[in-house]
C-alpha positions as CSV (number, residue, x, y, z in Angstrom):
1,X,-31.6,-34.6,31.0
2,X,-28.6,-34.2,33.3
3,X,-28.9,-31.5,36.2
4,X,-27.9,-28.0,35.6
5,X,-26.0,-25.8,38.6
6,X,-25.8,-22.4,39.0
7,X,-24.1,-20.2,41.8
8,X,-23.9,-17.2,42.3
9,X,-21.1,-14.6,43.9
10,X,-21.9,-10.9,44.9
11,X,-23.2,-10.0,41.4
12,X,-21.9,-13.0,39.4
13,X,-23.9,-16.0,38.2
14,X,-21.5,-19.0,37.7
15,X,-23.4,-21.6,35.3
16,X,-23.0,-25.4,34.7
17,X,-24.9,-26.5,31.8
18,X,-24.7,-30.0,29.8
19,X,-23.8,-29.9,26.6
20,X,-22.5,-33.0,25.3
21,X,-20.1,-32.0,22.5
22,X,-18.2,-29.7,24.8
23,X,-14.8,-31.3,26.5
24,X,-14.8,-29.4,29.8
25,X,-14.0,-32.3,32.2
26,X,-12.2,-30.8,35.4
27,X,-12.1,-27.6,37.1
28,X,-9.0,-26.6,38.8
29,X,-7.4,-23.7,41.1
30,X,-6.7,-21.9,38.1
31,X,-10.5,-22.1,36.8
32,X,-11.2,-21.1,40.4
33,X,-9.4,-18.0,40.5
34,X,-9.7,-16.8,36.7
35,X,-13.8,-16.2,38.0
36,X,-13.4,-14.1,40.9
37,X,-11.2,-11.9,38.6
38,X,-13.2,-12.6,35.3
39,X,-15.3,-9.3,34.8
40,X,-18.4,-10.9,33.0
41,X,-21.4,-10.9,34.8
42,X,-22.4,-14.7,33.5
43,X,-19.8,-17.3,33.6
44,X,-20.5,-20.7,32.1
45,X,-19.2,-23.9,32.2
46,X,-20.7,-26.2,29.2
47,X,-19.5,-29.4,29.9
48,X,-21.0,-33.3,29.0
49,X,-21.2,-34.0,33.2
50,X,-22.3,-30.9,35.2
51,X,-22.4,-32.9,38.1
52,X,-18.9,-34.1,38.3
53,X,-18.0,-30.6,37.1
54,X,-20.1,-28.7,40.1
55,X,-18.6,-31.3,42.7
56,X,-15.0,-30.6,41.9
57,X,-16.1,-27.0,41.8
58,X,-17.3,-27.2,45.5
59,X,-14.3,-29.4,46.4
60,X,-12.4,-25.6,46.4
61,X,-14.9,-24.0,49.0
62,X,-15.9,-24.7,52.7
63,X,-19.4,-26.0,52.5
64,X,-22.2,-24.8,54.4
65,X,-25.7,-26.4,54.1
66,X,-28.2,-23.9,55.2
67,X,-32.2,-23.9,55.0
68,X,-35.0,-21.5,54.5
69,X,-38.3,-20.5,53.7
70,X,-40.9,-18.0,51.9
71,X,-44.1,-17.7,53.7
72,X,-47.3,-16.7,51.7
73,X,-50.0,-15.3,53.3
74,X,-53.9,-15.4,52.4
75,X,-53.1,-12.2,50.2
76,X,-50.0,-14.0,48.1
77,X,-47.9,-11.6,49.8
78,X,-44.4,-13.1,51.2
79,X,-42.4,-12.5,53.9
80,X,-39.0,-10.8,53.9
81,X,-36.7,-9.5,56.4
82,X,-34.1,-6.9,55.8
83,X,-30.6,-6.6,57.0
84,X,-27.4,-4.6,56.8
85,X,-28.6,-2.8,53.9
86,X,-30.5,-5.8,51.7
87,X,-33.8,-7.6,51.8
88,X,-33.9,-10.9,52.1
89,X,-35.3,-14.3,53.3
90,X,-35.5,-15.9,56.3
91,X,-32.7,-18.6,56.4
92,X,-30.0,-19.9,59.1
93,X,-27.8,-22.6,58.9
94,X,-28.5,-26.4,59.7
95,X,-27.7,-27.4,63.3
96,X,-26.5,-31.2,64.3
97,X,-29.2,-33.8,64.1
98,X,-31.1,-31.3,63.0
99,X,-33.1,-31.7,59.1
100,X,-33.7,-28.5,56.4
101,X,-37.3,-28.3,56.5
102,X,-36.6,-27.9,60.8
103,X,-33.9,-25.5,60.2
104,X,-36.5,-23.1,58.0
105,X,-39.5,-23.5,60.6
106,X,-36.8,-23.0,63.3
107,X,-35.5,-19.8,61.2
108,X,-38.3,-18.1,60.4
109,X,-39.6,-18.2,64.1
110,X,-36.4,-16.8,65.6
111,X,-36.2,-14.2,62.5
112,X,-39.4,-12.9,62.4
113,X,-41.9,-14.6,65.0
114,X,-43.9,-16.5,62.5
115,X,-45.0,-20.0,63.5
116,X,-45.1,-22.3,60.2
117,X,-45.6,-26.4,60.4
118,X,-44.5,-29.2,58.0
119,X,-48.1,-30.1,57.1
120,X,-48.6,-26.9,54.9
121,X,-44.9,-26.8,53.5
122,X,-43.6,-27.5,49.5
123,X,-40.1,-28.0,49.1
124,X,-38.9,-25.2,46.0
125,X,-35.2,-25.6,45.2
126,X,-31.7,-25.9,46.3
127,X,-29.7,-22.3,46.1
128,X,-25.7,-22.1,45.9
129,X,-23.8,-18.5,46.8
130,X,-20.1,-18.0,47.5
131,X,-19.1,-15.4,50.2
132,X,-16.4,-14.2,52.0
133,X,-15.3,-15.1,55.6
134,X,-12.8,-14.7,57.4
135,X,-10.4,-15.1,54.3
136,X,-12.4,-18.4,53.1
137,X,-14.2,-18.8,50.6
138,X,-17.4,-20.5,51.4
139,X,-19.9,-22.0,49.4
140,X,-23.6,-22.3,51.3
141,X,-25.9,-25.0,50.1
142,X,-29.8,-23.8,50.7
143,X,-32.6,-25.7,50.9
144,X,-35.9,-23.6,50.1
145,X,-39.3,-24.4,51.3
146,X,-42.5,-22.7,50.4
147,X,-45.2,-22.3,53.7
148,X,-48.5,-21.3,53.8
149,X,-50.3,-19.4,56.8
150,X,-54.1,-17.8,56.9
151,X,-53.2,-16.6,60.6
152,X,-52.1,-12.8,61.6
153,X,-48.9,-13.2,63.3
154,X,-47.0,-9.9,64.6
155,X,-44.2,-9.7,62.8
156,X,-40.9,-9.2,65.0
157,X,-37.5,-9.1,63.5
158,X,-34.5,-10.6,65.5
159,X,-32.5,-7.7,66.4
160,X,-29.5,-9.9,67.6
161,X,-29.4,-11.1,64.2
162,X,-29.0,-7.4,62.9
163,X,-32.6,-7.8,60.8
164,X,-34.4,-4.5,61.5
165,X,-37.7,-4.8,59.8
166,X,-39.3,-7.7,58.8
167,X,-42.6,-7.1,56.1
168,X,-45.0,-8.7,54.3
169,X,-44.0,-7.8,50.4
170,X,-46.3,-8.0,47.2
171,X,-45.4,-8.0,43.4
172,X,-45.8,-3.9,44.0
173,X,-43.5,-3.3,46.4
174,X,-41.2,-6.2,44.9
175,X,-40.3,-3.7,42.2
176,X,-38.9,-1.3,44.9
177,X,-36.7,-2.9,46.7
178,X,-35.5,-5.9,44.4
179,X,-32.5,-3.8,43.5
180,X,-31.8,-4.0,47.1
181,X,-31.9,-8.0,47.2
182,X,-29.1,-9.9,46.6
183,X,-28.8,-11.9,43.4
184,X,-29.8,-15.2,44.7
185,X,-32.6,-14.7,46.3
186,X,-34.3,-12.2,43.7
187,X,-33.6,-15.2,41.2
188,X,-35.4,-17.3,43.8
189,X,-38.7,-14.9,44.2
190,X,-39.2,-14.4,40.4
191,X,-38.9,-18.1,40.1
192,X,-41.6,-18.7,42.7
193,X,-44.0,-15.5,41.7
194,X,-43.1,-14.6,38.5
């Protein structure tokens, strides 16, 4: 079955789905700009080729590829950090030469001092989100991995990357704050734990 792409904007999820009896064949600046101003919640494109339909989608964005990671601990609890008002993940953009599954290890070190290897690591999904930036429109491409660790690790949050706490979260306190996680990664989390 052909691949299926979703992205999502602020509080927006922006949906290609196959569908082979539907004509929807290009996307252009028009379809860009009818979305931002389109006040559904769910916006989908049903269309025979997704794929070709996502790619010219992207071809209107600057694209940013980006990597992550949720860490699991011995008590199925995960790690999240939280900054400028949301919780979230610990994630970073890719550096030249450098690979995803690096760029998480790398990124969850400098976000919240926790050491994670390759060896215990499960690659979960790819994640697309639009934002804002110095009047472009970008479109980051994130690559998720799953780590395990058994080891207590003191948790310090990288206060030069604004993150002012960093926690171990269970299904519990999930239902407390996920209100106060963006869209993306909530749809992540209950996909992992859910």
């Amino acid at each position: 079955m052909p691949k299926k792409f979703k992205v999502f904007y602020k509080e927006k999820t922006i949906c290609f789905k196959y569908n082979k009896s539907e004509n929807k064949q290009n996307i252009n600046s028009n379809d860009i700009e009818a979305l931002f101003s389109n006040p559904l919640d769910e916006i989908i494109f049903l269309t025979p080729s997704p794929e070709k339909l996502f790619f010219q989608f992207s071809s209107y964005f600057t694209v940013i590829e980006a990597a992550g990671g949720i860490v699991v601990n011995q008590n199925y609890e995960w790690l999240m950090i939280y900054r400028l008002g949301y919780w979230d993940l610990p994630k970073g953009k890719i550096d030249n030469g450098e690979n995803a599954i690096d760029t998480a290890i790398r990124e969850i070190f400098e976000e919240c001092n926790v050491s994670v290897s390759k060896e215990n690591a499960l690659f979960l999904n790819v994640t697309y989100h639009i934002y804002e930036q110095n009047n472009k429109r970008i479109l980051k491409r994130t690559y998720w991995y799953m780590f395990f660790t058994n080891k207590n690790q003191q948790l310090k949050p990288q206060s030069s990357e604004n993150i002012e706490k960093v926690e171990w979260i269970n299904k519990e306190k999930w239902f407390e704050i996920k209100n106060k996680t963006y869209l993306s990664i909530a749809h992540l989390i209950e996909e992992v734990f859910f």
